[in-house]
N, C-alpha and C positions, 0 to 999 in steps of 0.2 A: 660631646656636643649634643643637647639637645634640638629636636624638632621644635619648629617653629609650631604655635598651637594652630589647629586649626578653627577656622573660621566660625563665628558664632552664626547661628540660627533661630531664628524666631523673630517676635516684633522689639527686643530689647537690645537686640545684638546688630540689628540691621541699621544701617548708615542712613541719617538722614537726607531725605530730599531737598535738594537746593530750591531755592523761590528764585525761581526766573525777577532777574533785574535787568535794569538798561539803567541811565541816566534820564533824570527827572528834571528838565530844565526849567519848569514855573519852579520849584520850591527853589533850585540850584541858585537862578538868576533875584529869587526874593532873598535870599540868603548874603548872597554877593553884593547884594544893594544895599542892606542892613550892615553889611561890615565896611562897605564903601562911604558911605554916607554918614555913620557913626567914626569914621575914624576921620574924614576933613568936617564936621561938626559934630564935635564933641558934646553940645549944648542940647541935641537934641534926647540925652538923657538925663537932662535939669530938669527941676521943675521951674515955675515962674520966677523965686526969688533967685536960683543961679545953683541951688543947694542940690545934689544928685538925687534921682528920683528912682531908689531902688527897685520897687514896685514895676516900674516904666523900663527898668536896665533889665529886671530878669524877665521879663513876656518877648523881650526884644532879642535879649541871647538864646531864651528857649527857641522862639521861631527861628533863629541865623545857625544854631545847632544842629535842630531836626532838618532845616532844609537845607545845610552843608549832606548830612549825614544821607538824606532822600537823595538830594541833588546828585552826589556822584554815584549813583545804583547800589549801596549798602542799602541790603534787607537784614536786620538783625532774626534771630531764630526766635526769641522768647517774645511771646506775645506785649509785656509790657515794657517794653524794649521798644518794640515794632512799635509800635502804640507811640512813642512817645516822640520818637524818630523817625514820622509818618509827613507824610506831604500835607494830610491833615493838621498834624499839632501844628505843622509847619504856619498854614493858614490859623487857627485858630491861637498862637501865639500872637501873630498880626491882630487878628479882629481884639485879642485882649489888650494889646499894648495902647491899640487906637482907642479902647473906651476907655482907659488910664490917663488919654493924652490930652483928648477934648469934651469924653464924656463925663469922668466921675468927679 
């Protein structure tokens, strides 16, 4: 039977450090509204003639994503990960959905 290896040293072999989470309830609860509101009106990712307003569906699920994915304490490790799955994208999925909706 071999020995189990012993333990690496240095900065390549050391365990990363966890990022303190909690749950994030503005993204969690924008998140939950978005999936609540999208599934008893369906229309709100039409555009005017009734026809699906893809553009309007994806800034709507990026935002209902990243703020599922904030909302319950998931920090991802990889910066564009983080990044994308931030309480931020979270809000700025909103603000882009909203100038899709009334602005452009």
């Amino acid at each position: 039977m071999t020995p189990a290896p012993a333990p690496a040293s240095g900065p390549l072999g050391a365990a990363p450090v966890p990022v303190a989470s909690r749950v994030h309830f503005p993204s969690l609860l924008a998140a939950l509204a978005i999936m609540l509101v999208g599934s008893i009106y369906p229309l709100l990712f039409a555009d005017a003639s009734g026809k699906a307003d893809h553009s309007l569906a994806m800034a709507l699920f990026w935002a209902m994503s990243a703020g599922l994915v904030r909302g319950v304490g998931f920090v991802p490790r990889w910066f564009g990960w983080r990044w994308l799955f931030s309480g931020w994208a979270c809000a700025a999925g909103l603000l882009l959905a909203t100038w899709l909706r009334w602005g452009a």
